[in-house]
MARRO-993252 format. One line per field, with one value per residue (C-alpha): z negated, y, x; residue number from 1. Coordinates in pm, whole numbers, always signed. Layout:
// MARRO-993252
up: [Z ...]
north: [Y ...]
east: [X ...]
i: [NUM ...]
***
This chain:
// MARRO-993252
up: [-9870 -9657 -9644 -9900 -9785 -9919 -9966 -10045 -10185 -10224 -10437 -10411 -10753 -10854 -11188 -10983 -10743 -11009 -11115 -10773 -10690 -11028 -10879 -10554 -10723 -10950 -10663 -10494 -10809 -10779 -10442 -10479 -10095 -10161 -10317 -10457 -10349 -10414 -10545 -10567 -10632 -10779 -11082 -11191 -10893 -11065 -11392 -11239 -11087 -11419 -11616 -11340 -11298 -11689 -11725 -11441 -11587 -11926 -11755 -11476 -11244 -11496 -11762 -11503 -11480 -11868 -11891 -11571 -11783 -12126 -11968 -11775 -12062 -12345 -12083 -12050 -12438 -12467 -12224 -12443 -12722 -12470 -12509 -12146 -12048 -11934 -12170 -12352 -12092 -11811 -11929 -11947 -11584 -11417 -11288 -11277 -11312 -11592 -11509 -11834 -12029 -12349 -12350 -11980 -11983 -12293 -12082 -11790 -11934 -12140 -11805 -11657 -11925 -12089 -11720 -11749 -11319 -11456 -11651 -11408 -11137 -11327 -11396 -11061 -10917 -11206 -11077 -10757 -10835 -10991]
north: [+6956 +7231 +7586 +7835 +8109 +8470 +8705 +9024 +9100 +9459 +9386 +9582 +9681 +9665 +9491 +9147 +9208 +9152 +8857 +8707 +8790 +8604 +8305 +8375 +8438 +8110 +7915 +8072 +8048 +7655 +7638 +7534 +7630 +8008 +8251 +8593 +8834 +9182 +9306 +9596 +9668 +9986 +9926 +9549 +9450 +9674 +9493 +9126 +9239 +9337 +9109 +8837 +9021 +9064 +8669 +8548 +8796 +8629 +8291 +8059 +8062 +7814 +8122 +8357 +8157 +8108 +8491 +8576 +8294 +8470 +8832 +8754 +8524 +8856 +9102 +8895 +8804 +9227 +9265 +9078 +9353 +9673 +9859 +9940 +9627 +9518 +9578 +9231 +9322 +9315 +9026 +8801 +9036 +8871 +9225 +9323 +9669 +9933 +10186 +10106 +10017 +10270 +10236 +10338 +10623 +10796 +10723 +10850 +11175 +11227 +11169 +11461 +11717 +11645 +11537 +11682 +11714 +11981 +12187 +12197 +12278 +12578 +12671 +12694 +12885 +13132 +13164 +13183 +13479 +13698]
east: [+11829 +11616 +11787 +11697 +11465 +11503 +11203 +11150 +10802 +10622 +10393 +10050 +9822 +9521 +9340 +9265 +9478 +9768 +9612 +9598 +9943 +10059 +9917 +10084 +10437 +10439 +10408 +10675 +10855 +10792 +10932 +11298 +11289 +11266 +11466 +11324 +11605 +11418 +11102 +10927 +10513 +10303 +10039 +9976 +10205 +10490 +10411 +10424 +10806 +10890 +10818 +10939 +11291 +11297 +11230 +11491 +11781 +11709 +11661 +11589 +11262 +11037 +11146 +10971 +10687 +10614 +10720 +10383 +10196 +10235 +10171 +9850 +9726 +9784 +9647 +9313 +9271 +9349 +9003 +8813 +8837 +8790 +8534 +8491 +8279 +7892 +7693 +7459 +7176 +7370 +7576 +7190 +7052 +7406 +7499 +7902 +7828 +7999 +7735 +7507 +7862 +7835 +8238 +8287 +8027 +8173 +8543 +8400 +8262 +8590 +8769 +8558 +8616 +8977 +9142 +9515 +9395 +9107 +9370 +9631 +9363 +9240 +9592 +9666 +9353 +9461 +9827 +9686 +9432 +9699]
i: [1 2 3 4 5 6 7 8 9 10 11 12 13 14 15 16 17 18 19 20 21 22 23 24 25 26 27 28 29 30 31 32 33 34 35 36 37 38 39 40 41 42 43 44 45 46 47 48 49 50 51 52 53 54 55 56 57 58 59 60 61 62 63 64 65 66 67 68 69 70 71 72 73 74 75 76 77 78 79 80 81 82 83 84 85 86 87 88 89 90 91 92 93 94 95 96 97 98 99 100 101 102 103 104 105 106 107 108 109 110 111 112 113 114 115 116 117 118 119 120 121 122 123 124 125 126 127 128 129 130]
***
């Protein structure tokens, strides 16, 4: 039998990002060779430790890799119902962008006006001008 490896992964995030890495960590699940022996990521890489770590602790490392199955497999069938996607014409023109998206546009301009970042600016430059 080979020697076990030990890794460490930092995961990075990112919407597809996350989705590659899934792919990336069920094959290293598969590997009886390696051993996950720490983990840490930010965004959709933070979400893939977690719900890896949750799955081993409860489990073994095919429980992990039903657990990454199940998430990524909910997390698509939830983007199917957002409203933040190409719109029909762009779906038939073949182009990827959001920019004629009705759902992204009415984010994006609620973004710009409700931001907690545009309160907390203007309640500095107030603090700041007293």
């Amino acid at each position: 039998m080979a020697k076990v490896k030990k890794l460490d992964l930092a995961l990075q995030g990112g919407g597809a990002h996350g989705a590659y890495t899934w792919g990336v960590i069920d094959r290293l699940l598969a590997d009886e060779r390696i051993e996950i022996e720490g983990i840490s990521g930010t965004s959709a890489g933070a979400m893939n430790g977690v719900v890896m770590a949750d799955a081993l602790t409860r489990g073994d490392k095919e429980t992990a890799r039903q657990a990454l199955h199940d998430f990524w497999q909910a997390v698509s069938r939830a983007g199917m119902a957002s409203p933040i996607r190409r719109s029909p014409l762009d779906i038939l023109t073949g182009n990827w962008s959001l920019d004629h998206s009705p759902g992204f546009i009415a984010m994006d301009l609620l973004s710009r006006v409700a931001s907690p970042i545009n309160s907390t600016r203007s309640t500095s430059i107030r603090c700041a001008i007293s």
